[in-house]
N, C-alpha and C positions, 0 to 999 in steps of 0.2 A: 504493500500500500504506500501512497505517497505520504512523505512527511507531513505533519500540520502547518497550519498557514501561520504565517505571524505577519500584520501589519495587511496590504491591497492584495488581492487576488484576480492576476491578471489572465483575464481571458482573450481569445482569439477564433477567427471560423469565414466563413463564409455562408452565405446565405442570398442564396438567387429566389427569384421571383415574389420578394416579399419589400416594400417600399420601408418597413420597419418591423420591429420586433421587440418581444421581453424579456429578460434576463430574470425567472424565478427562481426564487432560492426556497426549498420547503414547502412549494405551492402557493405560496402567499403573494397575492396579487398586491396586496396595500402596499409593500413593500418594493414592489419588482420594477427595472432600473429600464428604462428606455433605453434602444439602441435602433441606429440607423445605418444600416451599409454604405460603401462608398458604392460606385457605378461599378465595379467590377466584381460587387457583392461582398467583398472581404471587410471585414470589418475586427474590430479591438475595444474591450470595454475592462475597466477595474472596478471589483467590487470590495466596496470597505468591511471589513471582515468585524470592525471595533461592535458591532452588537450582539458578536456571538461568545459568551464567554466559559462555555461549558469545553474543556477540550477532552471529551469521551462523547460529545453528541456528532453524528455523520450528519453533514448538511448533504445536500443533492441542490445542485445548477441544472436549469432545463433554456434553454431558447424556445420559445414560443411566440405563434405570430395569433392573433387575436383577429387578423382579417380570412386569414384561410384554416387555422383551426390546428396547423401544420407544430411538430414540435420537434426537438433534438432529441437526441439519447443524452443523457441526465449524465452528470460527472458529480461525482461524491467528492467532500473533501471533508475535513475538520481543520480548528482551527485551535493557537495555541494563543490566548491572550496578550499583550503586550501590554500590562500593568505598568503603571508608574507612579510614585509616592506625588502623595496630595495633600499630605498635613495628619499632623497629629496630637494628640493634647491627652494631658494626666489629671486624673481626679483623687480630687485627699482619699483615702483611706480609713472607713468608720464613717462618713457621709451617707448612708444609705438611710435614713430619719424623718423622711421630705422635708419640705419645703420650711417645715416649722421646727422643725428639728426633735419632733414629740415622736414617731414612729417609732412601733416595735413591731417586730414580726412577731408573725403567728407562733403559739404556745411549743409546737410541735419541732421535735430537735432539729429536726431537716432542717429548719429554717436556723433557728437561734446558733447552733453551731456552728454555721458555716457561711450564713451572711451571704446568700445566692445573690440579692439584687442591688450586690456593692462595686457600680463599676469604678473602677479604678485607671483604665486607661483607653483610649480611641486612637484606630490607627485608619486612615482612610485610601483608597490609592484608585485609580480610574483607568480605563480602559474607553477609547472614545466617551460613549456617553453613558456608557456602566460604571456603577461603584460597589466597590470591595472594602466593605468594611471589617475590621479584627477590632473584638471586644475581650479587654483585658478586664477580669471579674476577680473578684476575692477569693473566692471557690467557686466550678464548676460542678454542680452536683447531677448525678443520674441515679437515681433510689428507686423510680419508679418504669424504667426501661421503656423510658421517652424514643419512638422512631428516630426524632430529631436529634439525640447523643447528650440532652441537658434537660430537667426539670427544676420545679419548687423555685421559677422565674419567668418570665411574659418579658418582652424588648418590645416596645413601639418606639418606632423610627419615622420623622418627620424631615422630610425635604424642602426645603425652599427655593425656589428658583430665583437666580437675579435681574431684575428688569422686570419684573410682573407687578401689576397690582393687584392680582384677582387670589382669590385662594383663601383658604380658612384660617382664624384662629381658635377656632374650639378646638380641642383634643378630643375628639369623639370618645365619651364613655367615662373619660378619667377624671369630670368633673373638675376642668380646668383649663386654660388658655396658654398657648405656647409664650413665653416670656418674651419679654421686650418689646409689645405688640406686632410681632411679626407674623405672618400669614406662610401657611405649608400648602401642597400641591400636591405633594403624595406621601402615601404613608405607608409604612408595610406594620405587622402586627404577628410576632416572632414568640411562639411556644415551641414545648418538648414535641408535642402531636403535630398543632397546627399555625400552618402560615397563610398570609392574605397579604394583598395589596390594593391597594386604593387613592384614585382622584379625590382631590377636592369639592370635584361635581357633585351636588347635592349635599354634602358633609356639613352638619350641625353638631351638636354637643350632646343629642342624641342619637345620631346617626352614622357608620362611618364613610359615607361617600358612594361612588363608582368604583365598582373592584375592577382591579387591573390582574393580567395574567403576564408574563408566567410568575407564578409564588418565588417567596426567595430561594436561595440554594444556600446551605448550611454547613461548615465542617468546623467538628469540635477536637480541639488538639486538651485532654485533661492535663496531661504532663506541664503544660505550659499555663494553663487555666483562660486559656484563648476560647470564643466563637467566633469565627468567621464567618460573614453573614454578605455572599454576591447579589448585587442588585442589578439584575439585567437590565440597559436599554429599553428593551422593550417594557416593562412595569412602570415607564416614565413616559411614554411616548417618543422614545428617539430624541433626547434632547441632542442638538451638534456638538454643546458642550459644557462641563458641571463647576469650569470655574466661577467662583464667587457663589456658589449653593452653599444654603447655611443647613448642615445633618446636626439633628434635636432626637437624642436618646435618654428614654425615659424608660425603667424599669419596674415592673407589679409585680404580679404573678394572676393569671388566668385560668377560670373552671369552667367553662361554658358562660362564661363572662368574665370582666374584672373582679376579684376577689373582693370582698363587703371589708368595708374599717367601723373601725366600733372605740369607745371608748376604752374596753379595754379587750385585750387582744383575746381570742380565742385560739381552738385546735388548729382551723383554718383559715383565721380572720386575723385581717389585722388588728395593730390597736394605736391608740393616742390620738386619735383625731373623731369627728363625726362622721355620719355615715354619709354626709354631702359632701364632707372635703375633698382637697383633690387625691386621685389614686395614683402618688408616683411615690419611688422610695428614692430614687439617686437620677440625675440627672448631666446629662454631658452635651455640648455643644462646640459643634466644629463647624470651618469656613474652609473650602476647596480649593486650595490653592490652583491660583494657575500653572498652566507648563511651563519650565523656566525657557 
């Protein structure tokens, strides 16, 4: 098999009787790149590879012409990402309390032992218009043989794009507003089980938006107390590019909802706040550096 791609994937062919044509990658029309022959039919096209960031997924290329119906024989490839550091920042240690500094976790030792939702460092790096983020925590726990490699903690992840006016600031669910009155655009919402993503489109404070696909992609390193959490392109709408995005990580823990706060903490409940407060325990906030 051919090696992975890293960086443009350049194509080449010919093609007679067809005045133009599409270059689809996976079948995906929304996607797929115009191309026009010269007079002699030969034709050259590059395709930027920065939206694909899985390198074990096999993409397939097909030339299709949409006026006669006509198609190519399909060429596979895959692709190796070309990541590059985008910034990164540390958070105290023992901050995980919210916002008031009054939180406790829940009764139960999982929690109190081990301090799941104490992030301690954010590391971010991009790939066109995908981001990779690594979450350095206090302890990674798995007790309860989470698919995802981590339990007895919930990550919502807020994005903001720069140059926009439109976009939310409710935190959908968490009973609170992203700081600095600043507005998100999408959000993913990161358990042991389950992942989602989501626009700003329709998003209130009870609601969480337009879900966006594909979910994130997850790998947990315990030795290092790392999650790594890929944010494909495509879950953002192809943005050209993520300098100047401000990523807003907020940490719960989630049962088929955010977990209840209570005055005083229970088995599975938090404590030190009301049950209106907001549901975050440690909070981290990074800006996307540009390319140098």
């Amino acid at each position: 098999p051919d090696p992975p791609v890293r960086g443009a994937l350049a194509l080449a062919g010919e093609a007679n009787g067809v005045r133009e044509f599409a270059l689809l990658v996976d079948g995906a029309l929304d996607s797929a790149q115009r191309v026009v022959p010269g007079t002699d039919g030969r034709w050259r096209a590059t395709l930027d590879t920065a939206r694909w960031v899985d390198p074990a997924v096999q993409h397939r290329v097909v030339a299709w012409s949409q006026a006669t119906g006509a198609a190519s024989e399909g060429r596979s490839f895959r692709v190796d990402p070309a990541w590059r550091p985008a910034g990164d920042t540390t958070d105290p240690a023992g901050d995980d309390t919210g916002r008031t500094g009054r939180y406790t976790y829940p009764a139960n030792a999982g929690w109190r032992e081990n301090r799941p939702g104490d992030l301690r460092a954010v590391k971010a790096e991009v790939s066109g218009g995908s981001l990779r983020l690594t979450l350095a925590m206090a302890n990674v726990v798995a007790e309860w043989n989470p698919p995802n490699g981590f339990d007895h903690v919930n990550f919502t992840i807020f994005l903001t794009l720069p140059g926009r006016g439109d976009g939310a600031r409710a935190m959908p669910l968490q009973q609170a507003s992203l700081p600095g009155g600043h507005r998100w655009h999408y959000r993913w919402r990161l358990g042991g089980w389950t992942s989602a993503g989501f626009s700003a489109d329709g998003a209130s404070a009870t609601h969480e938006g337009a879900g966006m696909i594909p979910a994130p992609q997850v790998a947990v390193d315990r030795a290092r107390q790392t999650i790594t959490v890929t944010l494909p392109a495509a879950s953002m709408a192809f943005p050209p590019d993520l300098a100047g995005a401000r990523v807003h990580v907020t940490t719960w823990d989630y049962d088929s909802g955010y977990r209840p706060l209570q005055p005083e903490a229970g088995g599975h409940q938090f404590g030190g706040g009301a049950a209106t407060d907001p549901k975050i325990l440690d909070d981290v906030t990074l800006v996307i550096d540009p390319a140098p």
